[in-house]
C-alpha positions in Angstrom: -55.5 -1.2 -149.8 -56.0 -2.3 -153.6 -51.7 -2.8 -153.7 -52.1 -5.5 -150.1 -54.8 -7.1 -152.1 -52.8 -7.6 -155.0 -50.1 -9.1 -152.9 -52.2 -11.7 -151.3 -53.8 -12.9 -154.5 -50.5 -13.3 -155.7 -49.5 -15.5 -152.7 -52.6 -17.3 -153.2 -54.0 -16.0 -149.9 -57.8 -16.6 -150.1 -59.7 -13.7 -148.7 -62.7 -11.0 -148.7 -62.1 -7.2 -147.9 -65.0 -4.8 -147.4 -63.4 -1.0 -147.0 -60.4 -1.5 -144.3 -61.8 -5.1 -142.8 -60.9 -8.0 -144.1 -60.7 -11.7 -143.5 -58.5 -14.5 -144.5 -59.3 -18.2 -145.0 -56.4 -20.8 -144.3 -56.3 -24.8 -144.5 -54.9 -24.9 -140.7 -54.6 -22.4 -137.5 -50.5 -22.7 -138.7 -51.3 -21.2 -142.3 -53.6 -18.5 -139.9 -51.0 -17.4 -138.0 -48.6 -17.3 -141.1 -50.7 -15.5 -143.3 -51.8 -13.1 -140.6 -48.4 -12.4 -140.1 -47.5 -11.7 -144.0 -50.4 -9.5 -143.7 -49.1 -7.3 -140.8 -45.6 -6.9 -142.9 -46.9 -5.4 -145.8 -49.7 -3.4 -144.2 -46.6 -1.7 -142.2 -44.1 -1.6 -145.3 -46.6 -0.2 -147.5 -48.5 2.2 -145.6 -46.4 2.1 -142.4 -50.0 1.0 -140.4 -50.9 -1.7 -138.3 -53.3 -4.2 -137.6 -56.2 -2.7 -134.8 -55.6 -5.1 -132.3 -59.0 -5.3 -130.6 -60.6 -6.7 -134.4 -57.6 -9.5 -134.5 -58.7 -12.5 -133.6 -58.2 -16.0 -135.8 -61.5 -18.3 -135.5 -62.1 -21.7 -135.9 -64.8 -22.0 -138.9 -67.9 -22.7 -136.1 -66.3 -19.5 -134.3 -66.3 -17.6 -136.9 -70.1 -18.7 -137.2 -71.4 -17.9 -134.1 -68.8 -15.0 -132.5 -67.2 -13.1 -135.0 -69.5 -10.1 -134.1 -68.7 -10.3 -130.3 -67.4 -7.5 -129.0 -65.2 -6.7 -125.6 -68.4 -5.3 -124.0 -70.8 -8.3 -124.1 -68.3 -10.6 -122.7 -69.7 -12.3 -119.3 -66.4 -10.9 -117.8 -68.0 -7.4 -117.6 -69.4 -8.8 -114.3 -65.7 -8.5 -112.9 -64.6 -5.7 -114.7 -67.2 -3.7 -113.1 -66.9 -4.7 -109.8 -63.2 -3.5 -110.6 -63.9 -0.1 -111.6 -66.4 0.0 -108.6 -63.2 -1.0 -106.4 -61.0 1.2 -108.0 -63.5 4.4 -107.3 -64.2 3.3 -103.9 -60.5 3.0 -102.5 -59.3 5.9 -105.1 -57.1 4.3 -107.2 -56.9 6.0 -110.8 -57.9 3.9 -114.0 -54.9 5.1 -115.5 -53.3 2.2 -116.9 -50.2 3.8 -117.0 -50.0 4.9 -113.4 -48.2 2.1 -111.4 -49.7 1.4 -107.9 -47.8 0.2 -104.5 -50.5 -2.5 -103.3 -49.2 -2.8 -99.8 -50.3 1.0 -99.1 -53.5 -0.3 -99.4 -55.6 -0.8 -96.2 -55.8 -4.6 -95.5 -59.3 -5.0 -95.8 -59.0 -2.7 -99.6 -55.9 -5.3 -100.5 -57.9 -8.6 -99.7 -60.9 -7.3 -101.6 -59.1 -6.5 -104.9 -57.3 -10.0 -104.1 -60.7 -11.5 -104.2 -61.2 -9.9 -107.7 -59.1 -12.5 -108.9 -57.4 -10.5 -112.6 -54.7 -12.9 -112.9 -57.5 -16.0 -113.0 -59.4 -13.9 -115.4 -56.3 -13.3 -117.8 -55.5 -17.2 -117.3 -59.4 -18.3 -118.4 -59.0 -16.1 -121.2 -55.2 -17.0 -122.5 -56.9 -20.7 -122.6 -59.8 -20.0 -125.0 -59.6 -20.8 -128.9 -60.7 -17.5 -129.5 -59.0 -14.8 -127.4 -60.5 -11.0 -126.4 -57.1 -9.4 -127.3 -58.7 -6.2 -125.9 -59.7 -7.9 -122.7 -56.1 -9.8 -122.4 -54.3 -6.0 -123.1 -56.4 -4.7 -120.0 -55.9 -7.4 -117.7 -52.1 -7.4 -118.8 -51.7 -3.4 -118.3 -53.9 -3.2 -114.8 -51.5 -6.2 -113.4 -48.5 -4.6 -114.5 -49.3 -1.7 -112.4 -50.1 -3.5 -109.4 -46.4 -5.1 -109.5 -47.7 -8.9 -110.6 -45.1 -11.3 -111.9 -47.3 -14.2 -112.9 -48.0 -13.0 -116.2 -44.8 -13.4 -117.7 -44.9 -17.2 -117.2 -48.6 -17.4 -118.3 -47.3 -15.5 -121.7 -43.7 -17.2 -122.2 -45.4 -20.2 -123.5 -45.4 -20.6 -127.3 -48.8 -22.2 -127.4 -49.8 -18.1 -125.7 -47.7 -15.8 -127.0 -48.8 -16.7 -130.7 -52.5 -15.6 -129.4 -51.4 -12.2 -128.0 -48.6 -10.9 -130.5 -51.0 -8.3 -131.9 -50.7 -7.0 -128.8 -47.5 -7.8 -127.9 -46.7 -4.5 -127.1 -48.5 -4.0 -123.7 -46.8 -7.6 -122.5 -43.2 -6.3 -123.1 -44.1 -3.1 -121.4 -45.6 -5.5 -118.7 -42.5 -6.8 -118.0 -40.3 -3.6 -118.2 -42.9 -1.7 -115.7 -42.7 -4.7 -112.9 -40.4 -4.4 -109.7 -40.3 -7.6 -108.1 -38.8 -9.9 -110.6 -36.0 -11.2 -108.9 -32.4 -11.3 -110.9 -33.0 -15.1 -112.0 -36.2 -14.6 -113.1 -35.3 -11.4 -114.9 -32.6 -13.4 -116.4 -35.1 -16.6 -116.8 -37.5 -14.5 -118.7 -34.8 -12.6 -121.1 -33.8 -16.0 -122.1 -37.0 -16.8 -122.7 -38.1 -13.8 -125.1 -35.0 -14.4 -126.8 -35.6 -18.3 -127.9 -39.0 -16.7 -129.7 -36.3 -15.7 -132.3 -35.1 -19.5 -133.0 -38.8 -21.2 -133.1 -41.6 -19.0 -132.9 -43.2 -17.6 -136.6 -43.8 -14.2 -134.5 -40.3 -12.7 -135.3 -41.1 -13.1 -138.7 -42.5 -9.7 -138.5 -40.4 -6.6 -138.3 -42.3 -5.0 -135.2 -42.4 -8.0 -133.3 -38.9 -8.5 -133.6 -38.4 -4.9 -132.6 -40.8 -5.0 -129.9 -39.3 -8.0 -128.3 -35.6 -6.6 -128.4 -36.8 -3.4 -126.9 -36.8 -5.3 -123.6 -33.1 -5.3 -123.4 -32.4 -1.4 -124.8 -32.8 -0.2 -120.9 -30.5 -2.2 -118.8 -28.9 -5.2 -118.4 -30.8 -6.5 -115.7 -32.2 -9.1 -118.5 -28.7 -10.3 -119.3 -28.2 -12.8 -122.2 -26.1 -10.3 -123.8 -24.1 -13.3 -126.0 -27.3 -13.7 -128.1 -26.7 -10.0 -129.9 -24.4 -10.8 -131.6 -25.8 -14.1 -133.7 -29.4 -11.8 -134.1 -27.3 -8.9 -135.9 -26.0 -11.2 -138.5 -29.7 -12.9 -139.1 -31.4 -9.5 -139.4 -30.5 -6.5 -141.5 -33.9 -4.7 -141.4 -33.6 -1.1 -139.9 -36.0 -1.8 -136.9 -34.6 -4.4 -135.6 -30.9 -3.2 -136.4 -31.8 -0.3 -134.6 -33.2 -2.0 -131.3 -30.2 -4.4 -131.6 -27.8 -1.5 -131.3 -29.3 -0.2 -128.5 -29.1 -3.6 -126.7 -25.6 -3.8 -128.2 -24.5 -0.3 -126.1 -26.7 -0.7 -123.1 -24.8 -4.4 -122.8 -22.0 -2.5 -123.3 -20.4 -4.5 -126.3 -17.5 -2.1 -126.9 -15.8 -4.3 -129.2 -18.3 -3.7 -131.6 -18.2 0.3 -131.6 -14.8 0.0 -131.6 -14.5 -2.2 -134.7 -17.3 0.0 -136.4 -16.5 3.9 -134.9 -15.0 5.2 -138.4 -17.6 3.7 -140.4 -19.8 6.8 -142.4 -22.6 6.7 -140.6 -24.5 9.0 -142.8 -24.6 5.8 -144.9 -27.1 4.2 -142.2 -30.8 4.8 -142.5 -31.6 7.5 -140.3 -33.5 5.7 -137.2 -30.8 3.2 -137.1 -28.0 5.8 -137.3 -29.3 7.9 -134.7 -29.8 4.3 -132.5 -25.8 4.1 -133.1 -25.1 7.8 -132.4 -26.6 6.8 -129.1 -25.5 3.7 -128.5 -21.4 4.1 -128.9 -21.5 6.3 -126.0 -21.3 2.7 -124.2 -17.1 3.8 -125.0 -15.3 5.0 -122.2 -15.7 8.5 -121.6 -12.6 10.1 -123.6 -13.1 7.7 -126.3 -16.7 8.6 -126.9 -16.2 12.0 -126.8 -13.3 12.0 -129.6 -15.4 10.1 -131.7 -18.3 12.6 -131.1 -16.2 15.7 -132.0 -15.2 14.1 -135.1 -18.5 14.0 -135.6 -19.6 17.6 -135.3 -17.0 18.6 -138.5 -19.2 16.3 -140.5 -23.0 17.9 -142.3 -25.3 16.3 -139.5 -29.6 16.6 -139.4 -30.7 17.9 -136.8 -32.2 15.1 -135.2 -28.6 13.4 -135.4 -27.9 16.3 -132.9 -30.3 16.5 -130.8 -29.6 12.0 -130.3 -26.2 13.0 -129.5 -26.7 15.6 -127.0 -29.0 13.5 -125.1 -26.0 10.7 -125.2 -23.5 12.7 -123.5 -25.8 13.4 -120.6 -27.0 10.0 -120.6 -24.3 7.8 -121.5 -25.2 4.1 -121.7 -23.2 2.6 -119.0 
């Protein structure tokens, strides 16, 4: 903690730390966001940690007065958040967050009450506020994504709310990964949109936003936009994001690329990002990848090299 302090005073960051909380004091909600960000970088680079997203918040100076101290439990929203755990219990859905749920094998009268519960309103009401619950906004975003809901994404893809929620930034990518019923526009609508954050928005100034963001396209290329890869791999050199931007670059299937860069030493990579190549060149038609993969095994490998490289033969990136 003492080295992050030193690195703010040096910045001429104004703030008070007691233990592992702290708070910073900026001119305007723009220096906020800024500094906030600064502070999530070196908290990562220097102890690889990262900010606890439900104690994030940035307050106006009369917020920070009255509501610094209020916590995700005294919120008048408890009301509905009750009544859907009560819902939940009664028609027997699990509060898994991470178990997806077909809504239409509800019974009618089940559907039309959870309907009535209104999240997405909720989430909206929230998003609005000067001072967000980012614990409240993270689950409303996960329980939506498992009931297949597709407003979120254009509630979120606005500047003016994504710079409230990128703490948790996370759970809205996963949001959009876990949804079925985007259509292939507005798959291809929305991949534009996450990718413009990288022009204009002070988010992906920070490593594991930037890697988070990217990790959208590193499944399939249902999000398309592939000719932005390219232009992002010369701007950033960092190994998280140069390892989420090969994995877009194989699941897009940018063969060029492996090609030009097959008989580079990849030893010479760092070790996340060489194993996110050693995965990704197996985008190369099949006899091509496999020559370059036995020229591989004469080579001193870790183990964890191996391991990547097996899984890529099963699971080719097509």
């Amino acid at each position: 903690m003492h080295e992050v302090d030193k690195i703010l005073i040096a910045n001429n960051i104004m703030f008070v730390r007691y233990v592992d909380d702290i708070r910073i004091f900026c001119e305007s909600e723009t220096e906020a966001y800024r500094n906030l960000s600064f502070l999530a970088q070196k908290y990562y680079d220097l102890r690889n940690l990262k900010l606890n997203e439900s104690k994030t918040k940035i307050l106006r100076i009369d917020d920070f007065k009255t509501n610094y101290l209020r916590v995700f439990e005294e919120q008048e929203n408890d009301r509905v958040l009750d009544e859907f755990y009560n819902l939940c219990e009664k028609i027997g859905i699990s509060l898994n967050t991470y178990e997806d749920i077909d809504i239409y094998d509800l019974d009618d009268d089940d559907r039309e009450e959870l309907e009535q519960l209104n999240i997405i309103e909720l989430l909206s009401e929230e998003i609005e506020k000067d001072v967000v619950d980012l614990g409240l906004i993270k689950f409303l975003i996960d329980n939506l994504a498992r009931f297949d809901n597709t407003e979120v994404a254009d509630i979120f893809l606005e500047e003016s709310s994504i710079v409230k929620i990128f703490p948790v930034i996370h759970s809205f990518i996963n949001y959009l990964s876990r949804v079925r019923s985007f259509s292939e526009a507005q798959k291809h609508h929305i991949g534009a949109k996450v990718l413009e954050l990288f022009n204009d928005s002070f988010i992906t100034e920070l490593q594991y936003n930037r890697a988070w963001l990217l990790h959208l396209f590193t499944k399939n290329q249902e999000w398309n936009n592939i000719g932005k890869f390219n232009e992002l791999k010369k701007k950033y050199s960092d190994e998280m994001t140069s390892r989420e931007l090969l994995l877009c670059f194989g699941r897009s299937g940018i063969i060029d690329y492996f090609r030009e860069n097959k008989l580079k030493n990849t030893m010479t990579m760092p070790p996340w990002e060489r194993r996110a190549f050693i995965a990704a060149i197996s985008c190369l038609p099949k006899d091509e990848r496999n020559a370059w993969y036995v020229s591989q095994s004469y080579k001193h490998r870790e183990f964890l090299d191996q391991i990547v490289e097996k899984w890529a033969k099963k699971n080719y990136f097509a």
